[in-house]
N, C-alpha and C positions, 0 to 999 in steps of 0.2 A: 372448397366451393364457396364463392362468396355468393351473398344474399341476392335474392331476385330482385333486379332493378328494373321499373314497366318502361318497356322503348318507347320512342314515339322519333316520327319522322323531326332530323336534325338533332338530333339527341346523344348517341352512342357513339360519335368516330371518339375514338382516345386521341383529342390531341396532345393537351395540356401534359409537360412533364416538367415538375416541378422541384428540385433538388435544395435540399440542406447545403449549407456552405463547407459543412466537413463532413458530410458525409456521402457515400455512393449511396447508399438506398433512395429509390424513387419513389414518387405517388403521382401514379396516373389518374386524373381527372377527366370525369365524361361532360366532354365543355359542351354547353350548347352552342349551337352551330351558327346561334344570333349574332355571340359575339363575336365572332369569324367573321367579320364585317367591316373591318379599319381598311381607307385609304392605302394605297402600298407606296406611294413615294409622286405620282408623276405633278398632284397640282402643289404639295409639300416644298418639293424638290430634290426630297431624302435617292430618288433618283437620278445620279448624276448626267446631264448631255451624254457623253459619253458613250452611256448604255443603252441609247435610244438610237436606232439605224433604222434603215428604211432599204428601199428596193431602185427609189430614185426619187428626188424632188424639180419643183417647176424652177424654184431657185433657192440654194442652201442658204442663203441669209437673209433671206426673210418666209419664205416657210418651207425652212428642212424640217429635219425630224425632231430637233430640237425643242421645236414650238409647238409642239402636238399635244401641253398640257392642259388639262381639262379647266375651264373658268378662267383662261390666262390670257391676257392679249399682249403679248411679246410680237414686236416686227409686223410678220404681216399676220400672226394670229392665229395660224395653224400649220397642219403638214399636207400638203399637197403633192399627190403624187405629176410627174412630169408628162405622162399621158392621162387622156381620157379612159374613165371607165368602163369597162362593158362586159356582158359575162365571159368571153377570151382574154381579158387581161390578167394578169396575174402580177399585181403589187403590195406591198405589203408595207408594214412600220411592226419595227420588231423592237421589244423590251425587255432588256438582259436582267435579270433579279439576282443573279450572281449562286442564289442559294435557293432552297426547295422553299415554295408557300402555296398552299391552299388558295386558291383562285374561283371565289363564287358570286362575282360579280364585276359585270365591265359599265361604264356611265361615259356616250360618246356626244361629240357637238362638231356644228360646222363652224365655217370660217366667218365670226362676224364683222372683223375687221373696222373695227370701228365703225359699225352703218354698211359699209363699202361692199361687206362680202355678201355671196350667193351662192357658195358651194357646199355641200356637206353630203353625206352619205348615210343614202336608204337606206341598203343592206349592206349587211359584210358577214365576212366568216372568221373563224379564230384559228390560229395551226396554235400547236402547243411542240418544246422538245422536252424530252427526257433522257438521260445515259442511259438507263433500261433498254428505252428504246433506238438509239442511235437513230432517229430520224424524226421529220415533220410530221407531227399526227392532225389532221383535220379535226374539229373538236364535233362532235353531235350526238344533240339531246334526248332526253329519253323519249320524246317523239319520234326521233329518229330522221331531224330535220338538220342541216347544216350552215343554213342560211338562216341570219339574225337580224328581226326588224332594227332598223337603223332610226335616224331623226327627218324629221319631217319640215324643219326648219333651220337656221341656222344659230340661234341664239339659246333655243332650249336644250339644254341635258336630260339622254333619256338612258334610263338606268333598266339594264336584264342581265336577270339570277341565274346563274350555270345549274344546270341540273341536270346532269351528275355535273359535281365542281371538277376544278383540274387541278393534278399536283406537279407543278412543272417549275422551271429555272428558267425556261425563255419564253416569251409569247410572242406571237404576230397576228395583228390585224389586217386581214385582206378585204378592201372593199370592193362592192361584187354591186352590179347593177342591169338586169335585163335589157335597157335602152342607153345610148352611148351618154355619159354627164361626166363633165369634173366635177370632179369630188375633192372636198379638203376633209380635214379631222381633227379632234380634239379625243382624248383619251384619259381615263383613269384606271383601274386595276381596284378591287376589293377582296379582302382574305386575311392569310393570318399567315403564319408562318409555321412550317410543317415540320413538327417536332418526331414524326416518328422516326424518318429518316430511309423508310421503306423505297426502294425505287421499281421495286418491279417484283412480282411473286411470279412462280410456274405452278403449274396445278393443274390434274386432270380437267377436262371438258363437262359443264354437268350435266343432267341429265334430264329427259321429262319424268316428270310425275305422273301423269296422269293426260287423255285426252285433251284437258282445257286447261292446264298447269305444269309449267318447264320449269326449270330450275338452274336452266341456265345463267352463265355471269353475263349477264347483259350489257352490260357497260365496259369491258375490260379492250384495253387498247391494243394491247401489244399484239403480236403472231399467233396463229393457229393452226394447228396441224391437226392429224385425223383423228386425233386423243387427249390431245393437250395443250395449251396456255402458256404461252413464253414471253416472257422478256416488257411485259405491261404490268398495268394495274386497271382495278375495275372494282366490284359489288362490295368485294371485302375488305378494301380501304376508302368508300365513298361516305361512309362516316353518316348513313341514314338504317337504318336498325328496322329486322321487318318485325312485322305483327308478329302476337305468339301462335296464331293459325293460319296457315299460310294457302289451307284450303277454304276457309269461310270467305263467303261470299259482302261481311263486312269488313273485311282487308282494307286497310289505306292503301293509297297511291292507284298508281294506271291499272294492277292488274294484281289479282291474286296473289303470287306469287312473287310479289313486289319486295324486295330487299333480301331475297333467300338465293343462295345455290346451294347444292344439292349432287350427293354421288349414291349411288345403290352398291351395297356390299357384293353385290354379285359378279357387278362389272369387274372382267381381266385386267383392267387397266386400272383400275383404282380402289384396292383391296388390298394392304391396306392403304388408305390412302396419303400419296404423298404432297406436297407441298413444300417449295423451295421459296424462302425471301432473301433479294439480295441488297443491302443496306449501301448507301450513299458512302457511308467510311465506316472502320472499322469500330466497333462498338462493344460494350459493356454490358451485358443486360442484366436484367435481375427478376424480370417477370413477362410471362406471355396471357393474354388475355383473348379468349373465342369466345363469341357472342352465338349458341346455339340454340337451335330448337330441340323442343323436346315433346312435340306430338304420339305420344305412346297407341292414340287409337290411329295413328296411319302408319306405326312401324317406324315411327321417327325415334331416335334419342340421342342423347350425350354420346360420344366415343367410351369405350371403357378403357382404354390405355395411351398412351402419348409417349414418342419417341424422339428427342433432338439431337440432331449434328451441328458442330460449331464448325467453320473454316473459314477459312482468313482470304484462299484464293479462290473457293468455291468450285475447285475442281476433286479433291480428296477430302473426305472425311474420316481422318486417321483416330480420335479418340474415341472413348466409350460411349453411346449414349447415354444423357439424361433421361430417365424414364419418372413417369407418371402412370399412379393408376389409378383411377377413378371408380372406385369401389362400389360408390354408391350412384342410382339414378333415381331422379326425387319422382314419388310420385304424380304430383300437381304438372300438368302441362306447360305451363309457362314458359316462355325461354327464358333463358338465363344466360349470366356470363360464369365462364370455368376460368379460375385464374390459376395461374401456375407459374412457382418461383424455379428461377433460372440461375439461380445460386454465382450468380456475375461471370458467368461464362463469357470468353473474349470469341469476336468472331466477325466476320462481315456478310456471310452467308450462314441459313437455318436454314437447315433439311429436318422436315418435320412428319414423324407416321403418326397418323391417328386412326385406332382401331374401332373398329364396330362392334356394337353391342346388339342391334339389332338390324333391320334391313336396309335405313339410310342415316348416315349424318347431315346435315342440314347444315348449313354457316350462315350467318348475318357481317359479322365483323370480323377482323383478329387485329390482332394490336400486339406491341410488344413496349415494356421500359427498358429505356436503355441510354446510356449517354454515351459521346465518345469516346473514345478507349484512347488512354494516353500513352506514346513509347514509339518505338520502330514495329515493324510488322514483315514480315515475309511470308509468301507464299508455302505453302504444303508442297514437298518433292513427295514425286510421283515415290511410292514403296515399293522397296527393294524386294525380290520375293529369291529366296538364296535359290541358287539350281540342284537339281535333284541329285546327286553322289551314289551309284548301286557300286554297293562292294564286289571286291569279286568273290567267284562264285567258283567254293571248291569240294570234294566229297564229304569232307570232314563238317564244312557248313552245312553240303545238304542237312548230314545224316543230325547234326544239333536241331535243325530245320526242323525235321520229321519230331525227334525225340518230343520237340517242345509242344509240339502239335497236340501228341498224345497226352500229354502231359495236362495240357487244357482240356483236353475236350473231356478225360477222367476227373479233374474237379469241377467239370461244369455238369456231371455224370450226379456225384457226390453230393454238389448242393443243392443240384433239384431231390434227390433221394430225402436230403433231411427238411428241405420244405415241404416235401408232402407229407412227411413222417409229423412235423409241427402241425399242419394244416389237421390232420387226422385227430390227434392231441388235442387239439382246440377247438376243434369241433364238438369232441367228445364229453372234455369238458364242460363245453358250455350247454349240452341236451342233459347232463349230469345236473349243473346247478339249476336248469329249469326243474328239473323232477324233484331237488330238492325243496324248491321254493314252495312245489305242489301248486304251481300256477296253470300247466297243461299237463294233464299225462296221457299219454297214450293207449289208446285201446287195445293196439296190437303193437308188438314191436317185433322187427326184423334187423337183423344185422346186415342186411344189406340197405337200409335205408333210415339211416339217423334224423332224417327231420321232424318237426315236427306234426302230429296226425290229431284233427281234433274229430272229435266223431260226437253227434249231440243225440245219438239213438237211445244210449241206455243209461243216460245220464235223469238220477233223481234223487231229492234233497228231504234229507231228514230235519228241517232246523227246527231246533228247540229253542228260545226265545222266553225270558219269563213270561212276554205279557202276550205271542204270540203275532208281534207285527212284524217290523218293515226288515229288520235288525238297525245296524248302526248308520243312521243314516248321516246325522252331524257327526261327523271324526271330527278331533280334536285339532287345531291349526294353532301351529307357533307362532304369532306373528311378528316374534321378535327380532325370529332367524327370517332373512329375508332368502335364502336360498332355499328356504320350506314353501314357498308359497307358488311354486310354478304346478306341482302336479298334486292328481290327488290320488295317494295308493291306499293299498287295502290295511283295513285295521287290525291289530293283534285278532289270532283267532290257533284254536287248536283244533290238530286233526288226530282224532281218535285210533283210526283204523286207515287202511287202504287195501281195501281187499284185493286179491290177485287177477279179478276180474274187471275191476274198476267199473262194476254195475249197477252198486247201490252204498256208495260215499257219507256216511254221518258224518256230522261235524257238531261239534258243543263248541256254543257261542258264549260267550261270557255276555249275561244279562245287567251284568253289574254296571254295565256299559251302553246302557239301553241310549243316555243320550248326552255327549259332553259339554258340561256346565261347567262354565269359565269361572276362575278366583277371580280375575278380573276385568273390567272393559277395557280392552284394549281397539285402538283405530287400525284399521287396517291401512298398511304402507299404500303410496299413489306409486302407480308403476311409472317407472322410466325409461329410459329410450335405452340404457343401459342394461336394461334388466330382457332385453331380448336376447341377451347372449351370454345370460347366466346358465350352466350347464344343471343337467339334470342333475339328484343326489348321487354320489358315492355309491357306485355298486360291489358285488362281488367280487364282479371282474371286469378286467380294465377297458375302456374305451377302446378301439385300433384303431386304425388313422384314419378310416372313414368314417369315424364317429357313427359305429352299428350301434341300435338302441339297444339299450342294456335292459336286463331283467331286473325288475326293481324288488326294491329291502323290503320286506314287510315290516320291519320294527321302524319302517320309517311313516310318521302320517303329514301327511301335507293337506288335504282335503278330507270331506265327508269321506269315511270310510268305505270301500267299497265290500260288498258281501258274498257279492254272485259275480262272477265273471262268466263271460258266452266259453263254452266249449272247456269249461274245470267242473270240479265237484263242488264249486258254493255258487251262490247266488247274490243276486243284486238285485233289487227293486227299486225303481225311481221314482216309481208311484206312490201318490202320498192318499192319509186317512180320505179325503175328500174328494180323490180324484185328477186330482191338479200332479205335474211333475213338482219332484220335489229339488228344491236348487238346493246346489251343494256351495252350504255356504263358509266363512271365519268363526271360530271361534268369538263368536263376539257376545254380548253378556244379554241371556235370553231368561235373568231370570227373576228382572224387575218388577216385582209388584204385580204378579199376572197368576192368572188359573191355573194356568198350567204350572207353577211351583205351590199353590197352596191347596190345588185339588177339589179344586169347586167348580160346578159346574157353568157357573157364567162369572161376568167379569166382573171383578171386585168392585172398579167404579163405578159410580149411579149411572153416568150416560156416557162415559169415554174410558176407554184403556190406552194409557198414558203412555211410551215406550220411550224409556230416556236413553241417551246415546250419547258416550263422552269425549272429546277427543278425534271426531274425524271430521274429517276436511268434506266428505264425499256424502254422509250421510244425515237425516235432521237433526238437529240435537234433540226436539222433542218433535214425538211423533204420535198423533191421538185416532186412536180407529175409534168411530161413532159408534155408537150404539143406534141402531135403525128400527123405527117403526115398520115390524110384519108386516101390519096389513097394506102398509101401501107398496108390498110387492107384489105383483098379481103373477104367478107361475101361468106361464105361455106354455112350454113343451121339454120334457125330460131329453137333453144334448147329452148326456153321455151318465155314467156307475161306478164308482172305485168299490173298493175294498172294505171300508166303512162309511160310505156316501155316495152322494149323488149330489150332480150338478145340471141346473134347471136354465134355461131361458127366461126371462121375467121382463115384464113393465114397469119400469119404477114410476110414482105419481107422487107431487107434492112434496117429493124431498128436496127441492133446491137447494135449499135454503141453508138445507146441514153438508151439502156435497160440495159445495158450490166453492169453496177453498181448494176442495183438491183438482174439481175439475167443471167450469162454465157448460153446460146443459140446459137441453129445452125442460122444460116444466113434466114433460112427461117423455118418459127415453129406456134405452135397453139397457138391461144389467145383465150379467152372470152370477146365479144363489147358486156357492157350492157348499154345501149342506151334510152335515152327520146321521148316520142312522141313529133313531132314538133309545136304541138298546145298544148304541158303543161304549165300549167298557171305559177303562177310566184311564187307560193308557194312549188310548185313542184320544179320547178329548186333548189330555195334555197336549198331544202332536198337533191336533186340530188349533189350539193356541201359539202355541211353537210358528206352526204356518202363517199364523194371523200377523206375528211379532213380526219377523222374516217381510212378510210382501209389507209390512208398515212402513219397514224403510227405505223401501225403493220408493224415489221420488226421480220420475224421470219421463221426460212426455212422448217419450217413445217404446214405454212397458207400460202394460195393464194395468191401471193402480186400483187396491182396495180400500172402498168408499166407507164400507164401516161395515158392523157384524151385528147379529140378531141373537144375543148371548140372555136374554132375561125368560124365557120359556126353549120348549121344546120344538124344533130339533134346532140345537146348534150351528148356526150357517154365518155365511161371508160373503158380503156382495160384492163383486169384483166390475170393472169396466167391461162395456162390450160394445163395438161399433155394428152402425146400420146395414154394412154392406158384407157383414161377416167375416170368415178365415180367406186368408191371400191364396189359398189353393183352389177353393170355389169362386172366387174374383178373377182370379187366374182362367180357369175353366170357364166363364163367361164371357169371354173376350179372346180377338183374335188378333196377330199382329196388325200393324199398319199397311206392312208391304202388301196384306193378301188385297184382294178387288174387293172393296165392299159392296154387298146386295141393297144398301137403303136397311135394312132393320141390324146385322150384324155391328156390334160392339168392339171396336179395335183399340189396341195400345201402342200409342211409341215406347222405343225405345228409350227417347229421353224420360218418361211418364217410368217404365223401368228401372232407370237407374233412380229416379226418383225415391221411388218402394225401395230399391237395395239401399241406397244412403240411412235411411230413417232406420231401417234392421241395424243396421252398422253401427247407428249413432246408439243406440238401446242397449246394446251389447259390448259400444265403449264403456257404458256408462259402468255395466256390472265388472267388466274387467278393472276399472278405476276403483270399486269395493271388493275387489275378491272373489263375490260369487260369480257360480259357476249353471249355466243352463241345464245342459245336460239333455234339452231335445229339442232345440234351433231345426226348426223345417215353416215352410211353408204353412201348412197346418195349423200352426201356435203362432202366426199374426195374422190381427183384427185390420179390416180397411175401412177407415171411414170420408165421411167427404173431405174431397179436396184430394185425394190419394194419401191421405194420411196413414200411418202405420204405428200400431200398437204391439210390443211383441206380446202376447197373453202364453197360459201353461198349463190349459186343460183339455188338448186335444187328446191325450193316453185314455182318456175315459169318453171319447166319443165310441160310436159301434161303425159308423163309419170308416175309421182312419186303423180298424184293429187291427187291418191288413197291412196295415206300415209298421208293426210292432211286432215282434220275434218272441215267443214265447218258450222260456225254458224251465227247467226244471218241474216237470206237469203243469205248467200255465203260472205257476206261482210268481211268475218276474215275467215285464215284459221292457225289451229293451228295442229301440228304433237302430239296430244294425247296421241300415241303408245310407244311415245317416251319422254315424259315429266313426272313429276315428279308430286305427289299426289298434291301440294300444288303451283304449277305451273297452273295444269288444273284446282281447286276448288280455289283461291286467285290470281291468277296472277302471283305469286310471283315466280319472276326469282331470279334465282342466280347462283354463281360458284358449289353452292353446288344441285341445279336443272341441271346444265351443267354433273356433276359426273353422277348423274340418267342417265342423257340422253346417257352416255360414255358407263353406263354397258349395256344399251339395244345393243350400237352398237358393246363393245364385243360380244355380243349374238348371232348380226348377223354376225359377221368374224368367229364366232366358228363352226356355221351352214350354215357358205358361202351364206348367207343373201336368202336362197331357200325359205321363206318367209315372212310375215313379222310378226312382233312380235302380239302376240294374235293373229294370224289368223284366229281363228275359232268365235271370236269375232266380234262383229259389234262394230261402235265407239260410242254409247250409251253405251252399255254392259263395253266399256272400261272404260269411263266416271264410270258410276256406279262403279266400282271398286275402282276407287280415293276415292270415297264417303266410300268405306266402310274400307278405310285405314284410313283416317279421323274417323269415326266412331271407330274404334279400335273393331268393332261386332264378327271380326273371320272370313271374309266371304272375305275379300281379298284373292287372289291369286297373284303368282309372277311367272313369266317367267320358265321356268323347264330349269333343267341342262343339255346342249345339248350334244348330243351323243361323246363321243371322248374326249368331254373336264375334265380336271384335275379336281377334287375336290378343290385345291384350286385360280383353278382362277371364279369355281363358285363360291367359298366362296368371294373373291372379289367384283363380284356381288355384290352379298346377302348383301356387307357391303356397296355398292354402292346405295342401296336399302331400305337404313335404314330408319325407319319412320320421326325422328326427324333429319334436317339437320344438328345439328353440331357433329351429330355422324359417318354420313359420311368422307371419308379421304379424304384429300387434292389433287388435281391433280402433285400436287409435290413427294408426297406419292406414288401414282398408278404411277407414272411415274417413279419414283425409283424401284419400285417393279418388273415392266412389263422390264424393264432395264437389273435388272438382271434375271431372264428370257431368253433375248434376247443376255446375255453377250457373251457365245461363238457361236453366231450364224455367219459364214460366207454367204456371199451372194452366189446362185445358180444362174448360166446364163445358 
């Protein structure tokens, strides 16, 4: 693919081809069309007498056709046809060019004759020929007019731009006059010389778009029949390039759909579609170039594969095709040009398939490099095809006939017997190494049904814990091994017992591990565009060719350790001391100079805690949480309770001054205090520091950030950002689309106002995937809207009373996980990641496209949803996924869908969805 190049009317035709003196390789140049603008020969002379005929003159030696050059006074000074003009005459003066040239302007005059003359002509029209075409083509403009003002006098030259230009070898001017006049003429020709050597393309008929938008080749000369385009040229060699929207109503030129055709994959006759070019002589090529659109929100895109025929005579195509496949379609809408080498294939005719990706291909231009091909050449003979030979037929052959028969159809007997005997085998196996892993086990087991069975009834957690919290909540991250860094599985843990009931499961946790403390600071890697298609770790067992997700290692850790998984016997809590989710984040060095390593109850420095950071591209190197004066928080109203805290509504007054670095504020404004009970024990505090370290370094203007902390008395707290208009699911719930009728008081959103909101999520969640951490409960709920549509992701909606209902509780209440909202291998493994964060992204598209009116699976209970993981895992067909909501584009559910994908590294990047939703979002101005 080469780089997006912006078209603009007279920009895109390829003419220019410019060749090395020893070599065949070409480079095609997007010449502008200005310079397409030289004299062709008639006032020069570069066109000899000769090449200049006519239809008749008054008298050949003094003004035949000879003298018809433009600014010239030879003889009698022009060409004058030998009758009078009128609209039934039919005279002409024709100009032989011997060779192809671009023709985009003619500059005509009358007979001035030294003083003497009075003739010239008003109007005229232009015929043009071409071999494509074996005949006279009448020239007319994209008005759709054919008749050309002429001069008004005889001494002035009046110069008109062809639009669409012509690509021809011979021209004729016919002067044409409503009332009977002679007429004499002068003439010039302006253009360039037409390097492609295209004479004529064939290609289906296109199609409309829409009520107010065709897509038709409007300009195209040649023949038409009831499907298809023969033996001319027209849109896709007139060398003007449309807009990249070809439905926006700021389109250049006459009409919307100004420089586009267009075929729908549906259509019988052009699926896939084909397209024949036939060249002037025979040629060399080395590269094809199509200038497409790629409108994804109208079903527009790139082809995803290409197919060429070379031939000499253009009636057989006896070699293999050249194929291309276009793997990738970018997500930005722009068009673009596909380039594509041609490896110097010899030929004089291209037969070309290009295949669909989605419902239409779109063209602006096509172009090809090519020089002429040096040697003899002949035609392709029709292929021989041998005749059929049936042996004869005698008992002896029946009876081998029969034998053979049997003979097949007993090993075809045979190897389905041992593929289902393997299928059996590996099935078994593979329900074996889950129960070994102790990741599901089943409640009940039948021999007639090996899948898996999660059942959340009688499932409950003994964990013993030294200090009685979260368990491991930071696992240990290598960040050395950059193939550790895609998922985050469960930490070492031993199981004591598995009783035969699997109804009451202990598990001893090693405390010793309460929380992993790096030897060293290490940066965490920036992801790359390569690193989406690094494979998950090494399993037990192998991959099969459709890349089934594999059951992961548990001696393997990549992320915060997970503890609880939905539907096993441990647990997982995301919930952190204060309320807040807790991110799972890098191994990165938490144990700088802070309370939480020396065991004091507030922070060593007098009025900052300091957080040094070494070595990363992504995060500050120093980072200082304030120390805030209490009293100028004023507690408004108790929003939500964890587990050792509570988190408050507040007015902040009078802290400008100390916030005002991390973040511009009125004088008095909202905060979030999330706060420690003042009887937590002292493992608690730690974690409550840990948190404080953690939200220090995100620095990113589209996450909550923490202004500073209240560590010099009781209770222990953390003020966090909070916008005026509150969480995106209540902003959501206050507003109705734009399509409904509004009443005068009802609040509406556009869509662009939407993609707006998803951009800025997108853009918050590149940022953590650029550090490594990891969310863990991306919903509607956890972003702040403040003016302007502004978006903050925050991470204390778990500890609202509100939203309890969007959270799954297992293990008697002790863990609550957002199910609705997580990722197949999130709720069956634990396993977090940036690429379970994507999951969780498209649910919350889902709910901005449906203004979050409820909540995802609604008519599901959270068993039923659970089960669903299980059957995405299982691969049985019995999954279901979220429906595409009313209003919303086909391709931002395909977005989804791709958000959705079973296997995580086929999911895209949040840098990708962020690019994507971006543009999108590009001409979207803000409404107040």
């Amino acid at each position: 693919m080469t780089p997006h190049v912006a078209p603009s009317a007279y920009f895109l035709l390829l003419l220019g081809v410019i060749y090395g003196p020893s070599q065949l390789c070409s480079q095609v140049i997007a010449t502008n069309l200005e310079s397409c603008n030289v004299t062709l020969g008639m006032m020069s002379g570069d066109i000899p007498d000769e090449d200049i005929s006519c239809s008749s003159s008054h008298n050949a030696g003094s003004v035949g056709p000879a003298f018809a050059r433009l600014n010239r006074e030879i003889n009698g000074g022009a060409w004058c046809p030998s009758r009078q003009i009128s609209s039934d005459t039919y005279e002409w003066l024709e100009i032989n060019l011997r060779s192809y040239y671009v023709v985009r302007g003619i500059a005509t005059q009358g007979r001035f004759g030294n003083g003497q003359g009075r003739e010239y002509a008003e109007k005229y029209m232009i015929e043009y020929w071409r071999a494509g075409i074996n005949k006279w083509v009448r020239y007319i403009n994209r008005s759709e007019k054919y008749v050309i003002e002429g001069n008004s006098n005889t001494y002035t030259s009046e110069f008109r731009a062809l639009d669409p230009l012509i690509i021809s070898d011979r021209i004729r001017i016919v002067p044409y006059s409503k009332d009977i006049r002679t007429v004499c003429m002068r003439v010039e020709l302006y253009g360039c010389k037409w390097m492609q050597g295209i004479v004529s393309y064939t290609a289906p008929i296109g199609e409309r778009f829409s009520s107010t938008v065709n897509l038709f080749d409007k300009t195209y000369d040649g023949g038409r029949d009831d499907s298809t385009l023969h033996d001319g040229l027209g849109q896709l060699t007139d060398g003007v390039g449309g807009g990249d929207y070809f439905m926006s109503e700021h389109s250049t030129g006459p009409g919307k759909d100004y420089g586009w055709v267009g075929w729908r994959s549906n259509s019988s006759h052009s699926n896939p579609l084909e397209m024949v070019f036939h060249f002037d002589a025979v040629r060399n090529f080395s590269a094809a170039y199509f200038y497409c659109n790629n409108q994804h929100t109208k079903n527009v895109s790139l082809f995803s594969s290409a197919k060429f025929w070379f031939s000499i005579g253009g009636r057989w195509y006896l070699d293999e095709p050249l194929i291309f496949k276009n793997t990738h379609n970018p997500l930005p809408e722009k068009a673009r040009n596909v380039t594509i080498r041609l490896h110097h294939k010899i030929g004089r005719f291209i037969k070309v398939h290009l295949s669909y990706r989605s419902g239409w291909i779109v063209l602006s231009e096509v172009a090809f490099s090519s020089v002429p091909a040096a040697g003899n050449f002949t035609e392709e003979d029709e292929p021989v095809v041998p005749p059929l030979v049936f042996p004869a037929v005698t008992e002896d052959s029946i009876g081998r006939h029969h034998v053979a028969i049997v003979i097949a159809v007993l090993a075809a007997v045979i190897m389905l017997l041992m593929l289902a005997i393997f299928i059996i085998t590996f099935r078994h196996r593979r329900r074996k190494q889950a129960a070994s892993h102790g990741i599901l086990k089943p409640v009940a087991h039948s021999t007639n049904d090996h899948r898996i069975t999660v059942n959340m009834k009688g499932l409950e957690l003994q964990y013993q814990p030294k200090y009685a919290l979260n368990g491991n909540v930071y696992g240990q991250v290598n960040l050395d091994d950059p193939d550790k860094l895609v998922y985050q599985e469960p930490d070492d843990f031993k199981a004591s017992v598995y009783p035969a009931t699997y109804s009451n499961v202990v598990f001893l946790v090693d405390s010793s591990r309460e929380y992993a403390i790096p030897q060293d600071c290490i940066a965490p890697r920036s992801p790359k565009a390569s690193d989406r298609n690094v494979l998950p770790p090494t399993f037990n067992r192998p991959l099969g060719k459709c890349s089934q997700p594999s059951l992961p290692n548990p001696a393997e850790n990549h992320y915060a350790a997970a503890d609880v998984v939905v539907g096993t016997s441990v647990s997982l809590n995301i919930q952190g001391v204060s309320g807040s989710t807790l991110y799972a984040v890098p191994d990165l060095d938490l144990s700088a100079s802070s309370a939480s390593s020396s065991g004091n109850d507030s922070c060593p420095a007098c009025n900052n805690c300091t957080v040094t950071v070494q070595n990363s591209s992504h995060l500050s190197t120093t980072t200082q949480v304030r120390e805030l004066p209490r009293h100028r928080m004023r507690l408004l109203n108790k929003i939500g309770e964890g587990q050792f805290g509570e988190v408050h509504l507040a007015q902040a007054e009078g802290i400008r001054e100390l916030v005002e670095p991390l973040c511009t504020v009125d004088s008095t404004f909202l905060v979030v205090v999330k706060s420690l009970h003042r009887d937590a024990g002292e493992a608690a505090r730690k974690e409550f520091f840990k948190e404080v370290k953690i939200l220090s370094r995100i620095r990113d203007p589209n996450i909550s950030q923490i202004l500073g902390v209240c560590t010099r008395d009781e209770p222990l707290a953390m003020i966090v950002e909070y916008f005026e208009h509150g969480d995106l699911k209540e902003f959501l719930n206050e507003h109705l689309p734009d399509t409904f009728v509004a009443n005068g008081v009802a609040k509406t959103l556009c869509q662009d106002t939407l993609m707006f909101v998803a951009t800025q999520i997108a853009s918050g969640l590149k940022y953590l995937e650029s550090i490594n951490f990891v969310h863990r409960d991306v919903a509607a709920r956890n972003c702040l809207v403040g003016a302007g549509f502004s978006v903050k992701i925050c991470d204390f909606a778990i500890s609202r009373s509100e939203y309890q209902q969007d959270y799954y509780r297992v293990q008697s209440g002790s863990s609550m996980l957002p199910v609705r909202w997580m990722s197949w291998e999130a709720i069956l493994f634990g396993r977090f990641s940036t690429k379970s964060d994507v999951w969780a992204f498209a649910v919350t598209l889902w709910e901005i496209l449906t203004f979050a009116r409820q909540r995802p699976f609604a008519d599901c209970s959270d068993d039923v949803v659970v089960e669903n993981a299980r059957h995405m895992y299982n691969m049985d067909g019995q999954a279901v996924h979220l429906s595409q909501p009313p209003e919303c584009p086909k391709v931002l559910f395909d977005l989804m869908l791709e958000c959705w994908q079973l296997n995580e590294v086929d999911r895209p990047s949040f840098n990708d969805i962020h690019l994507f939703l971006q543009s999108k979002s590009a001409e979207y101005s803000l409404k107040t």
